[in-house]
C-alpha positions in Angstrom: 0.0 0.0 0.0 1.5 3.5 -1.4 -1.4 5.6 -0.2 -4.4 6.2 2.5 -7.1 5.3 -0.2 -5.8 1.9 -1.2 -5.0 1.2 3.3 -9.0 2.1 3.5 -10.1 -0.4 0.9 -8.2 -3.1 2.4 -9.5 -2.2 6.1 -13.1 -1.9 4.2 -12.4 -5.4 3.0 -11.2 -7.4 5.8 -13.7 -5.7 8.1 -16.4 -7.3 5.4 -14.6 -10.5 6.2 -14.7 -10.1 9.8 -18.3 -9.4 9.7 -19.7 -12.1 7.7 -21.2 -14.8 8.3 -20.5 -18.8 6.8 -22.7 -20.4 4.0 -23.1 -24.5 3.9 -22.9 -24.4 0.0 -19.8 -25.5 -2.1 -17.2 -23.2 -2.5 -15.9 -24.8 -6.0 -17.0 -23.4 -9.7 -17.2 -25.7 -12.1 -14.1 -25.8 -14.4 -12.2 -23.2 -12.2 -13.0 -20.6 -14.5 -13.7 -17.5 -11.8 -14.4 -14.4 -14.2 -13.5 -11.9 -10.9 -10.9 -12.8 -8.6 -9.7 -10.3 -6.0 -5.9 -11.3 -4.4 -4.8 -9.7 -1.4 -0.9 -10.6 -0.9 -0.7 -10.3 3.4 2.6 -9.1 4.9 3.2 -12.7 6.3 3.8 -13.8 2.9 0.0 -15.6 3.0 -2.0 -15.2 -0.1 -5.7 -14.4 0.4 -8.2 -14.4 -3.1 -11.4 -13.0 -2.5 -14.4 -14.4 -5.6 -18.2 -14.3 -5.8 -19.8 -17.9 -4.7 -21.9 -19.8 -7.7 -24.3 -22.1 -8.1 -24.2 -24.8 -10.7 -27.1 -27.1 -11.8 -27.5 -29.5 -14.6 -25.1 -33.0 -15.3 -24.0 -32.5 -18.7 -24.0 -28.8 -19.7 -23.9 -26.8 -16.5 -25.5 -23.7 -15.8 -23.8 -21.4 -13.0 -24.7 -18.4 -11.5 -23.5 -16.4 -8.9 -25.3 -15.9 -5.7 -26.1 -12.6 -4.4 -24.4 -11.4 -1.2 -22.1 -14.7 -1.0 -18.3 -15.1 -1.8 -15.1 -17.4 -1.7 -12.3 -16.8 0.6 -9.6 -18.7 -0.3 -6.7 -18.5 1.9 -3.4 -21.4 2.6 -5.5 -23.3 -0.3 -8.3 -23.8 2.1 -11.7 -22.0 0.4 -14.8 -21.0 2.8 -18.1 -19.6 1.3 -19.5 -16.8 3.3 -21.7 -14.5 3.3 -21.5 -10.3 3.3 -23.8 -8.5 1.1 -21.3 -5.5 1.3 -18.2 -7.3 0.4 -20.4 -9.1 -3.0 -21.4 -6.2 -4.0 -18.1 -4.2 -3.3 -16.5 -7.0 -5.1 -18.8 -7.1 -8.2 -19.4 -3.3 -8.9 -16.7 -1.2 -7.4 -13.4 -3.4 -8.0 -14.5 -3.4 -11.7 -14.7 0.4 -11.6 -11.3 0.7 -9.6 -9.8 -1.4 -11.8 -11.1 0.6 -15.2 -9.6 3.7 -13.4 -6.1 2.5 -12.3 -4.9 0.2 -15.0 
């Protein structure tokens, strides 16, 4: 972190992680193909990727989708779905648009 903005997204982000809550459902998409990944490289080395949860029907052809409100944490290689409505929607809106404006 070079700045004060980029220290308050990452406090905005972990305290989104802090305050959510776990979800039962499977925390693996289908052909690993994750169209938004966030990765957060930690000072202890530890590497900590942050993606929207999906849902996946069918046997043959599968249909996913991404559930509202839930994400993947995936930290140590060890993925837990949870829930946070503000860190979703951070993570599908904003990110995009802080991404169009610093790359």
């Amino acid at each position: 972190m070079t700045d004060g903005y980029d220290e308050r997204i990452i406090r905005r982000i972990i305290n989104w992680i802090n305050t959510s809550s776990p979800s039962e459902q499977a925390t693996e998409l289908e052909g690993d193909k994750v169209p938004l990944l966030l990765k957060i490289n930690m000072i202890d080395g530890d590497l900590i990727t942050l993606e929207p949860a999906y849902n996946c029907k069918g046997r043959l052809i599968k249909t996913c989708t991404a559930v509202d409100g839930e994400i993947v944490l995936t930290k140590n290689k060890k993925k837990i779905r949870l829930t946070s409505q503000e860190l979703y929607d951070w993570i599908s809106m904003n990110l995009l648009d802080h991404l169009k404006k610093n790359f």
